[in-house]
N, C-alpha and C positions, 0 to 999 in steps of 0.2 A: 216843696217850698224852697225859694232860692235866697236865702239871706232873713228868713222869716222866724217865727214863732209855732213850734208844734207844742202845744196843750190839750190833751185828754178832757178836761172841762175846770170848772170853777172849785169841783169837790173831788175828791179822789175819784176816779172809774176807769171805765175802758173803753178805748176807743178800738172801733176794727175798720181793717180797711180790706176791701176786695178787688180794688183797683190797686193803679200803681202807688207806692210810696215812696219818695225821694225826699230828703233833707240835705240839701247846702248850702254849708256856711252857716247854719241856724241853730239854733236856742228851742232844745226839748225841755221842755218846763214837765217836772215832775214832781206832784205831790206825793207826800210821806208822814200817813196819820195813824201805820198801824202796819201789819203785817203780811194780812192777805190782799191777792191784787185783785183789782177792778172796785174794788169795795173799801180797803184801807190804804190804797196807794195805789198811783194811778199808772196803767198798763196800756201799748199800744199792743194788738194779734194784726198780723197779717196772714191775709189769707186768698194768695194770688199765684202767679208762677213766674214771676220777674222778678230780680232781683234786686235786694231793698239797699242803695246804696244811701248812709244818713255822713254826715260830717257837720263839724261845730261844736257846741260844747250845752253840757249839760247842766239845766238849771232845777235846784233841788230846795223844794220849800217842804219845812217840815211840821209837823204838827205833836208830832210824841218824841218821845227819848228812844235811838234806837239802842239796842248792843251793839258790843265790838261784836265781828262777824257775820248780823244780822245781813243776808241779802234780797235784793229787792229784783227781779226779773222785769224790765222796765219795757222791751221790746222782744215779741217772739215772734217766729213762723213757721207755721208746720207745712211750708209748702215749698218756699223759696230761699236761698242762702239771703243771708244779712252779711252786705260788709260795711262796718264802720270806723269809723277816726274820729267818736264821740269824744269830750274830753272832759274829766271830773271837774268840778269846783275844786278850788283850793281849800275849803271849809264850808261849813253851813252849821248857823248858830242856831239852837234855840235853846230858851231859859237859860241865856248867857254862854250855855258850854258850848265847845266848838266840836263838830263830828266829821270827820275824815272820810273822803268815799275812793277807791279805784272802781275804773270800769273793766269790766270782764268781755268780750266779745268771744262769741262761737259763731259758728255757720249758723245756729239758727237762736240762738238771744244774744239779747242786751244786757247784763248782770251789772248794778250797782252793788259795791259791798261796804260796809263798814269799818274801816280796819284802823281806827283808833279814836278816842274821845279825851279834850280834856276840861277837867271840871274849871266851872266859875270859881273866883273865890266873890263872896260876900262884901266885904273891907281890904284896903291894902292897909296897913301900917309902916310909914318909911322911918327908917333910923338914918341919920344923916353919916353918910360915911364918903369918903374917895378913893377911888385906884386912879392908877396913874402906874408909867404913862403907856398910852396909847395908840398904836402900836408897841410892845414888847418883845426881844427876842428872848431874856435871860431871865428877870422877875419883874413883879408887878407888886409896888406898895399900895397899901393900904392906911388910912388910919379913920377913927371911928371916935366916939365921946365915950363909949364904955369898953369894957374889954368884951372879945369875940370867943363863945364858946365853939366855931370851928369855922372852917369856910370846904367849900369845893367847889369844881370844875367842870363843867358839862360842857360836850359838844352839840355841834346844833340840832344832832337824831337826839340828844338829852339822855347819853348814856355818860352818867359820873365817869370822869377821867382820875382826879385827883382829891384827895380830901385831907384836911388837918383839923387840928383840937386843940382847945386853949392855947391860944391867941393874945396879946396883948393889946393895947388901944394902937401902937402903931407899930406896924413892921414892912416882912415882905414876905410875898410869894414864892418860892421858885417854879418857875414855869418853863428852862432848859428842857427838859425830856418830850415837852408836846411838839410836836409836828406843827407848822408851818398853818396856819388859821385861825377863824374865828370860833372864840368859846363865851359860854356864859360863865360869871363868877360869882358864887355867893357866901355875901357874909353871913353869920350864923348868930343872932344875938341870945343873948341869956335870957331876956322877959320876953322874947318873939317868939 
C-alpha cells in the first residue's frame, strides 16, 4: 500500500499475509479493545520470506483503558526481517484520558507500548488570577482575589521544579535559578 490505509478489519482480529507486505507513507489503523491479539486488538502475521518494509504512522483506536506498560504486538513475522519507520500518535483519547504510545521495532515485530496516561478531570474550577510578564528572566508576579496557599513550577516532562506556601494576594515569584524555557506555573488556592 503506497500512501494508503492498512486495517485488519472493522473489529479487532487478524490479518495474515503470505504474500508480500509493504506499507508507504500509510496509516496502520490499529484497534485496541483488550489484551489478547487477533481477538482483542487487532494483529497483522506475516508469513512469507521477503522482507516487510512498512513506513508512515500509526493510527490507534481504542476501546478499553490500557495500563502504563501495557503492550500490544501489532505486526510480527516468523519468517521475514520487518524494517520499519512506523511512527506513534502523539496521544489517543478514550473516556477523556489521554494514553501515550512508543513504538518498539525488532527484526521480527511491531510492539506498541503504553508508557504514560493522564487522567480527565470531570469540572475545571478557574480562580481569577494573573502572572506577568511574559517572557521573564528574574521573577514572575502574580496577584489573585484571595490569598494563595502555595504555587509551583513544572517543566514541560511535569517534573515540579519549584514550590512555595502562603502566599499573599499579590506578590512575586523568583524564577533566577530556572534555566532559560518554557514552564507551567501554578497557583494554589485555599477552597481549590
Amino acid at each position: 500500500t503506497n500512501n494508503g490505509i492498512l486495517a485488519p478489519g472493522l473489529s479487532p482480529g487478524e490479518l495474515n499475509f503470505t504474500g508480500q507486505l509493504k506499507l508507504t507513507n500509510g496509516i496502520l489503523e490499529i484497534e485496541i479493545d483488550g489484551n489478547t491479539p487477533g481477538t482483542e486488538y487487532d494483529q497483522i502475521t506475516y508469513n512469507a520470506n521477503t522482507a516487510v518494509p512498512l513506513s508512515g504512522n500509526v493510527h490507534v483506536v481504542l476501546g478499553f483503558a490500557p495500563n502504563v506498560g501495557d503492550e500490544f504486538i501489532i505486526v510480527k513475522s516468523q519468517t521475514a526481517p520487518i524494517t520499519s519507520t512506523l511512527a506513534a500518535p502523539p496521544f489517543v483519547e478514550y473516556n477523556g484520558n489521554h494514553y501515550y504510545f512508543t513504538i518498539t521495532n525488532s527484526t521480527n515485530e511491531v510492539k506498541l507500548t503504553v508508557t504514560e496516561m493522564t487522567l480527565a478531570t470531570a469540572t475545571a474550577d478557574i480562580q481569577k488570577s494573573n502572572i506577568y510578564p511574559n517572557p521573564t528572566t528574574d521573577v514572575v508576579h502574580y496577584s489573585a482575589k484571595t490569598n494563595l496557599v502555595g504555587f509551583e513550577i513544572y517543566n514541560l516532562a511535569g517534573q515540579k521544579l519549584k514550590s512555595g506556601k502562603q502566599l499573599p494576594k499579590e506578590g512575586e515569584i523568583d524564577v533566577k535559578t530556572l534555566m532559560p524555557g518554557n514552564y507551567i506555573v501554578r497557583l494554589i488556592f485555599a477552597d481549590r
